[in-house]
C-alpha positions as CSV (number, residue, x, y, z in Angstrom):
1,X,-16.0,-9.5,46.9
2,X,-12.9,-7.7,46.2
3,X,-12.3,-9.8,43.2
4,X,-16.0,-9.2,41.9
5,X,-15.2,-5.1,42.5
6,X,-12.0,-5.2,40.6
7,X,-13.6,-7.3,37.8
8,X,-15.9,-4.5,37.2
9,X,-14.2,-2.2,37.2
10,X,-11.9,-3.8,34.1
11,X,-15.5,-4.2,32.5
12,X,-15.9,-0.6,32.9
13,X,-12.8,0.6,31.9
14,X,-12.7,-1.3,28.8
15,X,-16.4,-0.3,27.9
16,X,-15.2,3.5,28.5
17,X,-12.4,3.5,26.7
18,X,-14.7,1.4,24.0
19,X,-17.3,4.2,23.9
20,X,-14.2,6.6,23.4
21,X,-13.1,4.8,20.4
22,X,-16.2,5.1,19.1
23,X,-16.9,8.5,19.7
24,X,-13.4,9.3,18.4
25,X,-14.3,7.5,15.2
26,X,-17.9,8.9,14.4
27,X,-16.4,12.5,14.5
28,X,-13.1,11.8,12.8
29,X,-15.5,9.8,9.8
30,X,-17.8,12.9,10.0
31,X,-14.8,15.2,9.7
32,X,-13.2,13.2,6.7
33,X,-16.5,13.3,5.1
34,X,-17.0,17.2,5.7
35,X,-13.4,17.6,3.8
36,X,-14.5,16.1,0.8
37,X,-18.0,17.7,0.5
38,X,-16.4,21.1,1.1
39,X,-13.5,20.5,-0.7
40,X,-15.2,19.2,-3.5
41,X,-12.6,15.9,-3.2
42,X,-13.3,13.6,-5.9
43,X,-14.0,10.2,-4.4
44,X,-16.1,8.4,-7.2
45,X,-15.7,7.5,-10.8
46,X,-18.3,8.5,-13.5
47,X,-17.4,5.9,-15.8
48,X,-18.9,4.7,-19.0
49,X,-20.8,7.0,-21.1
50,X,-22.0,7.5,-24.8
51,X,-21.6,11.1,-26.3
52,X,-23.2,12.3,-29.1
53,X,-26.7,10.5,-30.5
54,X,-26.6,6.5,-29.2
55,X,-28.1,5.7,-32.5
56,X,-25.7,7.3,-34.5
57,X,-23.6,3.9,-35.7
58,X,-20.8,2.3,-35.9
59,X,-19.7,4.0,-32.5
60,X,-15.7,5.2,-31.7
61,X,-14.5,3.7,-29.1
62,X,-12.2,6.6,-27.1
63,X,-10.3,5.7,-23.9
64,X,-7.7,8.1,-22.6
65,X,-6.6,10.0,-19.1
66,X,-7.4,13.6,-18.9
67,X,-4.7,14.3,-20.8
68,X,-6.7,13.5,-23.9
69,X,-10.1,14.5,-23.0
70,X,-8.9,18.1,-21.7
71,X,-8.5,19.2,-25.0
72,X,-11.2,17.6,-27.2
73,X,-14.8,19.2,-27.6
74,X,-16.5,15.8,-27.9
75,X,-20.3,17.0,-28.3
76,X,-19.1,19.4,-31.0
77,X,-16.9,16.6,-33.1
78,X,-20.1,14.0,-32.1
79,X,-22.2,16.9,-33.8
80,X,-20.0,17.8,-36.5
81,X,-19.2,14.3,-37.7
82,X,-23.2,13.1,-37.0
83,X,-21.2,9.9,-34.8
84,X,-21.4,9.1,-31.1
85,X,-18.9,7.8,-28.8
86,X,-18.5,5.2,-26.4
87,X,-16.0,6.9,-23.9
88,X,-14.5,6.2,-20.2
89,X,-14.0,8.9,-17.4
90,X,-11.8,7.7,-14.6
91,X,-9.9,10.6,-12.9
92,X,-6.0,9.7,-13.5
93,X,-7.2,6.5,-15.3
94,X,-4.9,4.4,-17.3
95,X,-5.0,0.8,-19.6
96,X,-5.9,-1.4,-16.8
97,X,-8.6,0.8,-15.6
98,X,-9.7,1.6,-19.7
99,X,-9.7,-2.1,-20.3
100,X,-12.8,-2.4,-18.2
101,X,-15.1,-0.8,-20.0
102,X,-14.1,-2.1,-23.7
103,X,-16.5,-4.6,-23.6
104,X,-19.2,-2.3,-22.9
105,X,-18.4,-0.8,-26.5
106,X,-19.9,-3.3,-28.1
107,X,-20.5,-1.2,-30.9
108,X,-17.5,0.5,-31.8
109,X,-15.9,-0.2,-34.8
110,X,-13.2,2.4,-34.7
111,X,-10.6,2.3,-31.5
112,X,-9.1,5.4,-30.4
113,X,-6.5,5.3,-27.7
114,X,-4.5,8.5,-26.0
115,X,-1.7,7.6,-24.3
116,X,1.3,9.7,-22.8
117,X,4.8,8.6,-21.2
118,X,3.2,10.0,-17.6
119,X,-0.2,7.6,-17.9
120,X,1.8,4.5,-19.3
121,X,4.5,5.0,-16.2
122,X,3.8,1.9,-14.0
123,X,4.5,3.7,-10.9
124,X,2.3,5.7,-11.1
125,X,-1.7,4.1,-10.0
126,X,-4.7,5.7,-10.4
127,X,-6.1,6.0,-7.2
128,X,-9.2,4.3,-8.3
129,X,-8.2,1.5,-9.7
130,X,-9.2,-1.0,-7.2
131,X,-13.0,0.1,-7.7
132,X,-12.6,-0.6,-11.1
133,X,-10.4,-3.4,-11.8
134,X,-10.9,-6.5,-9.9
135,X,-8.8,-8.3,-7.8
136,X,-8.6,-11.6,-9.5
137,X,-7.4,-9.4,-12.5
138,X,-4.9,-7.6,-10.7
139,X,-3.4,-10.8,-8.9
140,X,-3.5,-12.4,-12.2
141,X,-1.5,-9.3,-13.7
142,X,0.9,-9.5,-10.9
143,X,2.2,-13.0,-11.2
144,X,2.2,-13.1,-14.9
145,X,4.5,-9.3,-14.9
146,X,6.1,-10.0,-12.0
147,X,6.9,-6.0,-10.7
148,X,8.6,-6.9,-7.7
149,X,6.8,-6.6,-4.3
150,X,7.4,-3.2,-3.6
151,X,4.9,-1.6,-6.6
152,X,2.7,-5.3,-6.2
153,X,2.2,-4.4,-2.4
154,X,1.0,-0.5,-3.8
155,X,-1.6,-2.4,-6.2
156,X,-2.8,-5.4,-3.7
157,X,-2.9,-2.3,-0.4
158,X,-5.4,-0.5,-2.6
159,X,-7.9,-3.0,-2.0
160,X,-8.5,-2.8,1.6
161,X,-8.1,1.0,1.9
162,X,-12.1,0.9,-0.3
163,X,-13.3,-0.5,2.6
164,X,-11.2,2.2,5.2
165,X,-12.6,4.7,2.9
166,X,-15.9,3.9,3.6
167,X,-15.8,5.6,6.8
168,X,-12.4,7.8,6.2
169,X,-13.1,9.1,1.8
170,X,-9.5,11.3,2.6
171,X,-7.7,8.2,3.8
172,X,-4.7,7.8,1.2
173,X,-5.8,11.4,-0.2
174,X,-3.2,13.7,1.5
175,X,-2.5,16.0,-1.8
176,X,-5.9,16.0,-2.7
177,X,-6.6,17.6,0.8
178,X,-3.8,20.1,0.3
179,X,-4.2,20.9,-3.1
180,X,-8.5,21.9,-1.8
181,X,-7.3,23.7,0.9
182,X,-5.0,25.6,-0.7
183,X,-7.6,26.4,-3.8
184,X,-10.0,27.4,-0.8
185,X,-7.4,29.6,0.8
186,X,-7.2,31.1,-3.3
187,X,-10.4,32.0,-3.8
188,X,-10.8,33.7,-0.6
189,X,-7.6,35.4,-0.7
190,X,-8.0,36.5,-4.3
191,X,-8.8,40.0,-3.6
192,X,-6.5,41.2,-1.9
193,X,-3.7,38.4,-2.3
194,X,-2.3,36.6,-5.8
195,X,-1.7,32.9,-4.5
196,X,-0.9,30.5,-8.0
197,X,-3.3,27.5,-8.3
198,X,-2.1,23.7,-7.9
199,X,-5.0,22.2,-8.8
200,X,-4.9,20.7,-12.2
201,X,-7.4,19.2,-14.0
202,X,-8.4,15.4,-13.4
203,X,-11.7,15.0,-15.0
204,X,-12.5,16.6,-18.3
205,X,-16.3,18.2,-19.0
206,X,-17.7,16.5,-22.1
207,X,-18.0,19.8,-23.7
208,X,-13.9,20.0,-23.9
209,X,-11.7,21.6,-21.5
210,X,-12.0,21.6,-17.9
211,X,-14.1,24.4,-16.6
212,X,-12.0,25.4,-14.3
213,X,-10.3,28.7,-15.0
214,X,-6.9,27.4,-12.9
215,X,-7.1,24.8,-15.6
216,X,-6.5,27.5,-18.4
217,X,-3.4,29.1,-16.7
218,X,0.0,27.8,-18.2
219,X,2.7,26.8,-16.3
220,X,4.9,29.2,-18.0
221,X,3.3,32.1,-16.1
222,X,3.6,30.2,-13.0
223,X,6.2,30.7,-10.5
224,X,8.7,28.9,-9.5
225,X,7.6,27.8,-6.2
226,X,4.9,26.2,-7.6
227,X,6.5,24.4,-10.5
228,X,8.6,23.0,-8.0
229,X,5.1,21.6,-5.7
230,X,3.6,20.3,-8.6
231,X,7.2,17.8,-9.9
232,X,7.3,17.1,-6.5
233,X,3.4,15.8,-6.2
234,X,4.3,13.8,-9.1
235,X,7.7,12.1,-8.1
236,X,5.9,11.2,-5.0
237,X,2.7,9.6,-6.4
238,X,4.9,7.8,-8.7
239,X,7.8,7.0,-5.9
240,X,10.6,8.8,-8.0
241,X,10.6,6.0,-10.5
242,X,9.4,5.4,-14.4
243,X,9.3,2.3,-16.0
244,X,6.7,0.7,-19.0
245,X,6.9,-3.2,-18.8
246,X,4.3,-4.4,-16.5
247,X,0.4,-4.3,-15.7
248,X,-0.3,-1.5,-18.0
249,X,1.7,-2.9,-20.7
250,X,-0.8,-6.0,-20.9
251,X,-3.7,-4.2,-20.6
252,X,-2.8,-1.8,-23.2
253,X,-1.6,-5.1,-25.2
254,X,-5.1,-6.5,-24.2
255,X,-6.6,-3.5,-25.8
256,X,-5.1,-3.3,-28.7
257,X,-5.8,-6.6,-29.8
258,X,-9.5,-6.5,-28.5
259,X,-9.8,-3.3,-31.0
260,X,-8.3,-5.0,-33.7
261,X,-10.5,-7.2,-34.1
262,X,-13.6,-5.3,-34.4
263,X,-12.0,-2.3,-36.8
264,X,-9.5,0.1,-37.0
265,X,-7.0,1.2,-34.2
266,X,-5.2,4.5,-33.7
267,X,-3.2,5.3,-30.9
268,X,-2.4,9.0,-29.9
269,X,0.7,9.5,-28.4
270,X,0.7,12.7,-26.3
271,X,3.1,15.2,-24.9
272,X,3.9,16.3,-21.5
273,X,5.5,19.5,-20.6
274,X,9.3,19.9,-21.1
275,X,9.5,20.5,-17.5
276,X,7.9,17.3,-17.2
277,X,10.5,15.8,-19.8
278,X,13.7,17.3,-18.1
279,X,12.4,16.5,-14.5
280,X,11.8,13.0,-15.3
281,X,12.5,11.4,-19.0
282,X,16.4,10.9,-19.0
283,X,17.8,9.3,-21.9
284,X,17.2,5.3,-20.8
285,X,13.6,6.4,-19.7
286,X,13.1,7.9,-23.1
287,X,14.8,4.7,-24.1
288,X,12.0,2.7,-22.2
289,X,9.1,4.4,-23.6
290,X,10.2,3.7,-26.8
291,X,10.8,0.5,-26.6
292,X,7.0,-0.2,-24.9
293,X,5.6,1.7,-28.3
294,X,7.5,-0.3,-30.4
295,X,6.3,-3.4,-28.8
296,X,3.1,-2.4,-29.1
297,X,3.6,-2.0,-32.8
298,X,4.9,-5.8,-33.5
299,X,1.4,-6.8,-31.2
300,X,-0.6,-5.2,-33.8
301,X,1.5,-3.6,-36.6
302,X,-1.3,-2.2,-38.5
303,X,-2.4,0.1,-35.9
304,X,-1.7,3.8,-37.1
305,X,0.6,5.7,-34.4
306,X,0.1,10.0,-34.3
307,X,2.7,10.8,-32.6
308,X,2.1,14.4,-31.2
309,X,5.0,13.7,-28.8
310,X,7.3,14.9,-31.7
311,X,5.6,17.7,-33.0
312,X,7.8,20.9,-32.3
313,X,4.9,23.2,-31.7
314,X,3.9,21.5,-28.6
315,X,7.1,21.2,-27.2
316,X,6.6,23.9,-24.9
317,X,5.7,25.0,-21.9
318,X,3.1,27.9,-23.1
319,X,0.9,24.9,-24.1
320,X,0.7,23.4,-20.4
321,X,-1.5,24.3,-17.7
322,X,0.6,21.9,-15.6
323,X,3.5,19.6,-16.1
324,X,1.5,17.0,-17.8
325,X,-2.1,18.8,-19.3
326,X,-1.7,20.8,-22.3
């Protein structure tokens, strides 16, 4: 009898602190949830999409991080030029993730690719990545580049945070939490208080430009507290490192050659801020990038290269509106 009393009450005890767990769970997903509905958290890609009239052909094929499509009105050059675009909008988006939706473009007969020494960085991953490139392809990447484990183990944990993120959409999302609290903290304080934005820009409006009026601020007016925030966000997302031989070399390599062959390619080389430059691009990374361009080059030599990296105009930080979006 004694035995059959103390049994139950494990049985209880377990099923209480069972029902805790879940209770506990329901109102921490609920919580997680409410952040990114009032926070306005990104947590899903857009994608493919065609700009301009679909039966306007042959199609351009444009792929590029924000850093490209900030600053180019695509429905005015669509209208201008009577031509439509096949075009892919992942927030912080890079080659691998581009590389999915090339076949889609089935037909583009012009390529048209923006890249910058911040989106070809391998340490740096888009933190939707693994909802756009698949696993086989990223294991496949892995043992053919051979990273070492500590950036493989970054790519192979995103995989099981989706699933996390089913229930918990802030899990893995820290500065994106910050950075909307502190923009909600702006907008309330902005009468009586001048507090600078941090949030940048990480998915452009197909009209050009981010509609955001933070995203029209330059970093030369900002202070230097902030400045400081924002190099700090970024040595962290890409764990203090920069390096250009790996995963996003053989997509880009992937890309190039897919382009080729149907029509012209023309790769964009854009410019980061010279705070982002001194911060980050020493003399061997420099070295690096370099040498990843010039690869690309011998892959397909007669791709045409603009290099707006070296254009002295740019070169400043009155063209920003953070370290890395002019």
């Amino acid at each position: 009898m004694l035995v059959s009393d103390l049994q139950r009450a494990e049985v209880n005890r377990w099923a209480q602190l069972g029902m805790i767990a879940v209770v506990v769970t329901v109102v921490t997903a609920l919580l997680s949830h409410g952040l990114v509905a009032v926070l306005h958290i990104r947590t899903t890609i857009v994608g493919h999409r065609v700009v301009g009239n679909p039966q306007a052909k042959p199609r351009v094929f444009v792929a590029g991080s924000s850093l490209l499509f900030d600053g180019i009105a695509l429905d005015q050059i669509c209208s201008t030029l009577h031509q439509s675009m096949d075009i892919c909008l992942v927030p912080g988006s890079s080659p691998p993730e581009w590389e999915t939706f090339q076949p889609l473009a089935t037909e583009a007969r012009l390529t048209l690719l923006g890249v910058s020494a911040y989106d070809l960085n391998e340490q740096h991953l888009c933190d939707f990545r693994s909802q756009v490139v698949t696993f086989h392809q990223a294991a496949r990447d892995l043992a053919v580049a051979s990273p070492g484990w500590a950036l493989a183990k970054r790519v192979i944990s995103q995989y099981p945070l989706d699933w996390v993120r089913v229930l918990f959409p802030t899990a893995g999302r820290s500065q994106g939490v910050m950075g909307g609290l502190k923009e909600q903290l702006r907008k309330l304080a902005r009468p009586w208080i001048q507090i600078d934005s941090e949030v940048g820009p990480t998915l452009p409006s197909l009209e050009g430009g981010n509609a955001d009026s933070a995203a029209m601020e330059r970093i030369a007016d900002s202070s230097a507290g902030t400045l400081l925030r924002q190099l700090a966000k970024m040595r962290s997302a890409c764990h203090g490192s920069h390096s250009y031989d790996g995963l996003k070399k053989r997509a880009l390599i992937r890309m190039l050659e897919r382009g080729r062959r149907q029509g012209p390619v023309v790769v964009v080389v854009l410019p980061v801020s010279p705070e982002y430059q001194k911060e980050f691009l020493d003399r061997d990374t420099r070295m690096q990038f370099e040498r990843a361009l010039a690869d690309y080059q011998r892959v397909v030599p007669d791709a045409a290269y603009v290099r707006l990296d070296q254009v002295p105009q740019l070169n400043s930080n009155e063209n920003f509106s953070d370290v890395v979006h002019m």
